[in-house]
C-alpha positions in Angstrom: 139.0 93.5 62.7 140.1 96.5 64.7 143.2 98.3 64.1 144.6 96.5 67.7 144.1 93.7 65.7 145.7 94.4 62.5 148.6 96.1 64.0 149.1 92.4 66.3 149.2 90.2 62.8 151.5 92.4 61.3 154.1 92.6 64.2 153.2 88.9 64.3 154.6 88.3 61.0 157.4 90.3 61.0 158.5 88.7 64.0 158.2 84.9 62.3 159.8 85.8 59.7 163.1 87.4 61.6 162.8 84.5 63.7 163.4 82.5 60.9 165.5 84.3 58.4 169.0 82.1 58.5 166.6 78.8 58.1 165.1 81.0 54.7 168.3 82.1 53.8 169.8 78.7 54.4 167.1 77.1 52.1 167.7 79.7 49.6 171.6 79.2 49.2 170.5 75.6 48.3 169.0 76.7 45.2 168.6 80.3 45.1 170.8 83.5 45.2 171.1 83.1 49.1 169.6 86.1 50.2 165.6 86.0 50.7 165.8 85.2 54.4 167.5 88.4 54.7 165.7 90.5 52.3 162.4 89.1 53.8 163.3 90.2 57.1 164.2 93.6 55.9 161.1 94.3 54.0 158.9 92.9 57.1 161.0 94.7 59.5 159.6 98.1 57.6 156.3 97.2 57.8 156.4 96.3 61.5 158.0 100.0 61.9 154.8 101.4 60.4 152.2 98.7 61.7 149.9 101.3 63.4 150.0 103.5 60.5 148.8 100.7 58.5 146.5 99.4 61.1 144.8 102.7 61.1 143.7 102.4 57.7 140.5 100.7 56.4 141.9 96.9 55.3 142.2 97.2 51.9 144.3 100.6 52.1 146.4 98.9 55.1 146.9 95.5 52.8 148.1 98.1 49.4 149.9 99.9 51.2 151.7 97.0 52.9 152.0 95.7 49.5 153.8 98.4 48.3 156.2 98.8 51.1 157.0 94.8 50.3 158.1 95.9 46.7 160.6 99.0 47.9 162.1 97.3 50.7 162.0 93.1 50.4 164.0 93.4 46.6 165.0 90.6 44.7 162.4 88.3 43.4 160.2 88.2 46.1 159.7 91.8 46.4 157.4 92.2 43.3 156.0 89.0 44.1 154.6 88.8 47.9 153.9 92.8 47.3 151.9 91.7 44.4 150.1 89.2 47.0 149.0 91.7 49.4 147.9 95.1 46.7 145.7 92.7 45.0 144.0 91.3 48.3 143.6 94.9 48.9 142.4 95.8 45.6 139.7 92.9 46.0 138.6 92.4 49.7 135.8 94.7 51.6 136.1 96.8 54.8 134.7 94.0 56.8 135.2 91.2 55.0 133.6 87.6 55.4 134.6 84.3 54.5 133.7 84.3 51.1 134.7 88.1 50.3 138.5 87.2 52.0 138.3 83.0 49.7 137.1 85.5 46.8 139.8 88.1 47.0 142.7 85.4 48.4 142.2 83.6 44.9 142.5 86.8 42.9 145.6 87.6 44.5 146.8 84.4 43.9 146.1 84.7 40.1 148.4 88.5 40.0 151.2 86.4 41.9 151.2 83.6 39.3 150.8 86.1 36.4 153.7 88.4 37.9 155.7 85.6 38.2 154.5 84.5 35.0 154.1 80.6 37.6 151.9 78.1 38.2 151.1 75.3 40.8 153.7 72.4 40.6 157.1 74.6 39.6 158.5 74.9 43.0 157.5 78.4 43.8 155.2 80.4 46.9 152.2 79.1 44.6 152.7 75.6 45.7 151.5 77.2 49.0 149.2 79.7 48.0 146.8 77.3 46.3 146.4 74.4 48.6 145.6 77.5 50.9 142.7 79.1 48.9 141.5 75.5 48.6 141.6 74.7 52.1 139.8 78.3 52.7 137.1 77.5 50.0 136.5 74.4 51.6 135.5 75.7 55.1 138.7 74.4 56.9 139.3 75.9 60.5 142.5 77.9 60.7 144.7 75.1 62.2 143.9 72.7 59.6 144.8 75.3 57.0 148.3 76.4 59.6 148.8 72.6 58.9 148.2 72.1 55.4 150.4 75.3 54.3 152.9 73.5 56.3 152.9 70.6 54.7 152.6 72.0 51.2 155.8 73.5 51.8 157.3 70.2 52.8 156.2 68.7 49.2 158.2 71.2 47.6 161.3 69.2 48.5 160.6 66.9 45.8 159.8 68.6 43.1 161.8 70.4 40.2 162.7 73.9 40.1 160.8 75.6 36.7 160.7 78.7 37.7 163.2 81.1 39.2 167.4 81.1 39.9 166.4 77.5 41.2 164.9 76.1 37.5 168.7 76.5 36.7 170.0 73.1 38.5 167.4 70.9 36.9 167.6 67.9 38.7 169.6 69.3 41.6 166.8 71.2 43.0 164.9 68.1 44.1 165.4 67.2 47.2 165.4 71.3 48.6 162.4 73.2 50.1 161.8 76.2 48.5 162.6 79.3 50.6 159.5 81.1 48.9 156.9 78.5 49.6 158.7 78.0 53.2 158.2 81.7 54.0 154.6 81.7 53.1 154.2 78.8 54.9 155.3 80.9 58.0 152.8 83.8 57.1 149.9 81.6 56.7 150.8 79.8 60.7 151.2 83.0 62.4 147.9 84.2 60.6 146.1 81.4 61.3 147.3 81.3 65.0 146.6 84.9 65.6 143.0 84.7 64.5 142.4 81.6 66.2 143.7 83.3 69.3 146.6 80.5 69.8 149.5 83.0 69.8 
């Protein structure tokens, strides 16, 4: 991946997730404190401002250091959390990864997320996206069948109970809400995927 390249998926994102921050921060005032569309947009809006800076490093510095910028500027929860995501992808991934190194390093991540979050799969949270994603990615899906199944892992957040977070406060009240986290990284994992397929 050049740095063209990496500097396109991260004004890529950034751009999804503005383009989508009231429907975040709509699903978040649901269930949540109200405020990750807007904090997600702030913290992605900083990256995009230093995209070539990050492009130009090697992808493991690039995906730290995007990381870290996550943790100063998103705030709330999901600071710590999708920063967390990204410095342990870096912290795992090669130069020039393949598939296996980038399945490899994606489930690592993963695991920081869930033990920063202190989660796990079925509690209503960004993991509920995250793992039917490294799964899809371990099992040699193309990119629009894993766009689709992020998607739709989202969706099935609807009906389950809050255990985790501000949301694991209504109990039973959370069902029938999509959580803004797993919503969000739902929107990463499209763009992504429509990027490097060269749909976008």
């Amino acid at each position: 991946m050049t740095a063209l390249d990496l500097s396109r998926l991260i004004t890529a994102a950034a751009d999804a997730i503005a383009a989508h921050a009231e429907e975040l921060t709509a699903l978040d005032q649901a269930i949540g404190d109200g405020d990750h569309g807007l904090n997600m947009k702030r913290g992605f809006d900083a990256v995009r401002a230093e995209a070539d800076v990050f492009a130009a490093k090697p992808m493991p510095d690039a995906l730290k250091a995007i990381g870290t910028k996550l943790v100063m500027t998103v705030g709330g929860a999901s600071g710590p959390l999708f920063g967390t995501l990204f410095m342990a992808l870096g912290k795992e991934i090669s130069v020039e990864p393949d598939r296996a190194n980038l399945t490899a390093a994606f489930g690592k991540a993963i695991d920081a997320v869930a033990a920063r979050g202190k989660s796990q799969v079925g509690q209503k949270t960004m993991l509920d996206v995250l793992r039917p994603v490294h799964d899809a990615l371990a099992g040699g899906r193309t990119v629009a069948e894993i766009a689709d199944i992020a998607d739709a892992a989202a969706e099935a957040t609807v009906q389950m109970k809050a255990l985790r977070g501000r949301a694991s406060f209504l109990g039973d009240r959370s069902i029938g809400h999509m959580d803004a986290g797993a919503r969000s990284t739902a929107l990463l994992v499209r763009t992504l995927a429509q990027i490097i397929g060269g749909k976008a």
